[in-house]
C-alpha positions in Angstrom: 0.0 0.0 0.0 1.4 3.4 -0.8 1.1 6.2 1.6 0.0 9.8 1.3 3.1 12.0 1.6 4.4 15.3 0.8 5.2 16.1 -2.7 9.1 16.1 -3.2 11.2 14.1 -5.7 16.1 13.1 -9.5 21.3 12.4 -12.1 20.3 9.0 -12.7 20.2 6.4 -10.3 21.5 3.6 -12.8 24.9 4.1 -11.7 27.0 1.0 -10.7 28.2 0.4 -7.4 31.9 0.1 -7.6 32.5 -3.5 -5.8 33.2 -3.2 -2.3 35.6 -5.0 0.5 35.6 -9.2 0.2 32.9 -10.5 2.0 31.9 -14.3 3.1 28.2 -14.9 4.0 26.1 -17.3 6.2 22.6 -17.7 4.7 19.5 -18.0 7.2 17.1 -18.3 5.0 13.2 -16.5 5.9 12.8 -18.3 9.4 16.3 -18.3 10.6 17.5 -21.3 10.3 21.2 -21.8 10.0 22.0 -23.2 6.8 26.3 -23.1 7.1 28.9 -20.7 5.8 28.1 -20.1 2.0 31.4 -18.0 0.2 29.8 -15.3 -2.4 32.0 -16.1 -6.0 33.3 -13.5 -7.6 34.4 -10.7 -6.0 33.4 -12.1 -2.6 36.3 -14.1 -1.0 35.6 -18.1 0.8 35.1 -18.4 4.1 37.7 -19.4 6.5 39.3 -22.6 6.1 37.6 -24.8 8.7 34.4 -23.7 8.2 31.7 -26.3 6.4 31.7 -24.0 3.7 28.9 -24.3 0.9 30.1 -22.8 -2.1 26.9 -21.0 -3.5 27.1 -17.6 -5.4 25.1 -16.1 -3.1 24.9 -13.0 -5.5 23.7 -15.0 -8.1 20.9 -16.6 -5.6 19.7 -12.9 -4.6 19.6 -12.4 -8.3 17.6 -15.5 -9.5 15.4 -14.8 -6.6 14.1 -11.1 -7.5 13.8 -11.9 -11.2 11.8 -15.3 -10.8 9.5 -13.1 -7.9 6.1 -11.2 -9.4 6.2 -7.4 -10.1 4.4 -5.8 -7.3 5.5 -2.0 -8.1 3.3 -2.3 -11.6 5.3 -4.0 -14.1 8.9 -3.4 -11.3 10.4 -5.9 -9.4 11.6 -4.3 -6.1 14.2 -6.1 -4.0 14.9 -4.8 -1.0 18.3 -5.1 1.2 17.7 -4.2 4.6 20.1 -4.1 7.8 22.0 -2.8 10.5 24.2 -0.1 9.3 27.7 -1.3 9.0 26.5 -4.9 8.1 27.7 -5.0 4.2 24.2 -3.8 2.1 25.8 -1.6 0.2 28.0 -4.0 -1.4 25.5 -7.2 -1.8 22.9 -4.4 -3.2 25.8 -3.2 -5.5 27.0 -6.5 -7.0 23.5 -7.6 -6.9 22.8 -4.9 -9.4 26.0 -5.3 -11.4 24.7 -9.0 -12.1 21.3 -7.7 -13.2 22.8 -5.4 -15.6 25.6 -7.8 -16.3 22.5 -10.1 -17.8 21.3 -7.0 -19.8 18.4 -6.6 -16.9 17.6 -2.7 -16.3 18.1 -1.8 -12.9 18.0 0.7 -10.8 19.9 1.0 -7.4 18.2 3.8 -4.8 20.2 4.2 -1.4 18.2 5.1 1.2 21.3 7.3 2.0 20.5 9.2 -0.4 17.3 10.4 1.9 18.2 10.1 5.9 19.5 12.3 7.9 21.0 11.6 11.4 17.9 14.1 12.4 15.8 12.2 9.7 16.3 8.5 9.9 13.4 7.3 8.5 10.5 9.7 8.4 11.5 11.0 4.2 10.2 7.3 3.1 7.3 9.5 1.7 9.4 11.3 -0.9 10.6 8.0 -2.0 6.8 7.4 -2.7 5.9 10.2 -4.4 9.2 10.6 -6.4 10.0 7.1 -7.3 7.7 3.9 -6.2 4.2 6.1 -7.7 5.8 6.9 -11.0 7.0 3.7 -11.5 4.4 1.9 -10.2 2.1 3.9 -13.2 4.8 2.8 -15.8 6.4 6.6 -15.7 10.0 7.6 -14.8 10.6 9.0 -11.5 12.9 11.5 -9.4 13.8 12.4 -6.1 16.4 15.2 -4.7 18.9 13.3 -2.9 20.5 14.6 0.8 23.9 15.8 -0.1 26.5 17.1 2.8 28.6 19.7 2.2 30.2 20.9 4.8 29.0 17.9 6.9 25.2 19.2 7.3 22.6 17.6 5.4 20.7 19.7 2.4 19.0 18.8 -0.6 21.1 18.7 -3.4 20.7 17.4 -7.1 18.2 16.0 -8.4 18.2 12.0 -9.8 16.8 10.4 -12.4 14.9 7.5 -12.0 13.7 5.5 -15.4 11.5 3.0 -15.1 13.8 -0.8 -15.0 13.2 -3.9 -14.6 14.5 -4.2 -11.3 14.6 -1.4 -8.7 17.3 -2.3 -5.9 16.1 -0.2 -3.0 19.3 -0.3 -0.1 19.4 0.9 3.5 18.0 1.2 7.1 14.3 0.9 6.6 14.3 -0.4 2.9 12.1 -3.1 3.4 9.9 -1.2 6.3 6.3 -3.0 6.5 4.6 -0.2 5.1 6.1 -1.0 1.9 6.4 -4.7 1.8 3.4 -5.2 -0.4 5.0 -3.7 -3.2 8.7 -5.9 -3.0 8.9 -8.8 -4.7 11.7 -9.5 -2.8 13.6 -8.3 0.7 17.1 -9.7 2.1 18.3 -9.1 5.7 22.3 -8.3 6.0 23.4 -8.4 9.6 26.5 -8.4 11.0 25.9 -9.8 14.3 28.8 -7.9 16.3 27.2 -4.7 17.0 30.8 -3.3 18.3 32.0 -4.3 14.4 28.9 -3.1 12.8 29.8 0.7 14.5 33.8 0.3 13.8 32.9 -0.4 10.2 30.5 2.3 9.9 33.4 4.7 11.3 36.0 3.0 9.2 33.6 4.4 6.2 31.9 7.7 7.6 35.2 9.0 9.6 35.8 8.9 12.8 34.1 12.6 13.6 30.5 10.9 13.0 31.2 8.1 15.8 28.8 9.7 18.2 25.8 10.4 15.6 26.3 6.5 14.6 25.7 5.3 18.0 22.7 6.8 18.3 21.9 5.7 14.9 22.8 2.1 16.2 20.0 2.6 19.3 17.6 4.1 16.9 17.6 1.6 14.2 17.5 -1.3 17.3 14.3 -0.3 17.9 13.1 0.9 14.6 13.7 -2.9 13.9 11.8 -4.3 17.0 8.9 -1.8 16.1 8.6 -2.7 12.5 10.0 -6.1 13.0 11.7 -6.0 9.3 14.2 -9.3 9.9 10.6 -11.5 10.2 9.6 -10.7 6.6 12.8 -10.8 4.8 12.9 -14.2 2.5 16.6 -14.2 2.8 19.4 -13.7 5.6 22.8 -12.9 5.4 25.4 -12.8 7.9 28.5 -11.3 7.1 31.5 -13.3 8.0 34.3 -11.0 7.6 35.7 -10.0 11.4 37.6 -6.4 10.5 36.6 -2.6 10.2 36.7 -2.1 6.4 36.0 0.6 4.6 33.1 0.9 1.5 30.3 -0.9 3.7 26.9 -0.2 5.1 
């Protein structure tokens, strides 16, 4: 169901993700249930030796997945990747969508980034609606003015293009929130399970000058999850295996 929001909406948002750090994965699957240390191929590294390792391209899987799921946004496919900040969905949603367009699939990668604020974590979802998901959803191409931060405080800055793909990726805290879940066709969890990690890697990426906004993040998004309860309707889990503070992750 789309909600009522205040008009706002976009540079294209077809760029490619540059590949990030080399990540392993454990796979959960929709209820939880451990299913052993599965290495991502590519540009994803195998997990430790010792580990029961299950070789499965676990990009490849996500891929499969979205494009063998219904259109729910009108004739769009809209996967999700949802997650703790610091937990690696930035790079699973940016190989994800390098493999769609790699199989000559349009997509479209939106980072919720792109929206939040550290004042703003996850009250602009109604932008996204009335920029992106009710154009697309009508077969039109949509927009939205993405947060930029000059100076390190948040303004609106240019303005991104959104035509209509195949597949839109939609990445971030709150990407795969319950009041949109009727319109993905598919939602993955990435957690990393350390939260102590999750926050060095975040600083390892934002600088060390935003470590006190990012803990507060980390408590806000704790029980933004609980609330929303986002992990129970994901139809895939990942767990990050890799153990240091890298940069390039979310």
């Amino acid at each position: 169901m789309l909600v009522d929001p205040d008009p706002m909406s976009v540079r294209t948002g077809a760029a490619d993700c540059p590949p990030g750090p080399r990540h392993a994965w454990l796979v959960a699957g929709s209820h939880g249930e451990p299913a052993g240390s599965v290495a991502v191929t590519g540009s994803v590294a195998p997990a430790e030796s010792g580990d029961a390792a299950v070789p499965v391209d676990v990009v490849g899987l996500v891929a499969d997945a979205v494009l063998a799921a219904p259109a729910r946004l009108g004739r769009v496919r809209v996967l999700a990747v949802d997650g703790p900040s610091g937990s690696g969905k930035s790079t699973l949603a940016g190989l994800v969508a390098a493999e769609l367009r790699g199989r000559a699939v349009a997509t479209v990668l939106v980072p919720t980034d792109h929206f939040a604020t550290w004042d703003d974590p996850v009250a602009w979802w109604p932008r996204l609606v009335n920029g992106v998901l009710r154009p697309l959803a009508a077969g039109r191409p949509g927009r939205y003015q993405r947060v930029e931060w000059p100076g390190g405080l948040p303004r609106l800055g240019e303005w991104v293009a959104v035509p209509v793909p195949r597949v839109l990726v939609i990445e971030g805290v709150s990407a795969a929130r319950a009041a949109g879940a009727a319109l993905l066709s598919r939602s993955v969890w990435v957690e990393l399970a350390d939260p102590d990690l999750r926050l060095a890697r975040a600083v390892a990426r934002d600088g060390e000058n935003s470590r006190e906004h990012l803990r507060r993040w980390q408590e806000f998004e704790r029980g933004w999850f609980a609330v929303d309860r986002t992990p129970d309707r994901a139809d895939l889990r990942l767990v990050p295996r890799d153990r240091g503070a890298s940069t390039g992750v979310d």
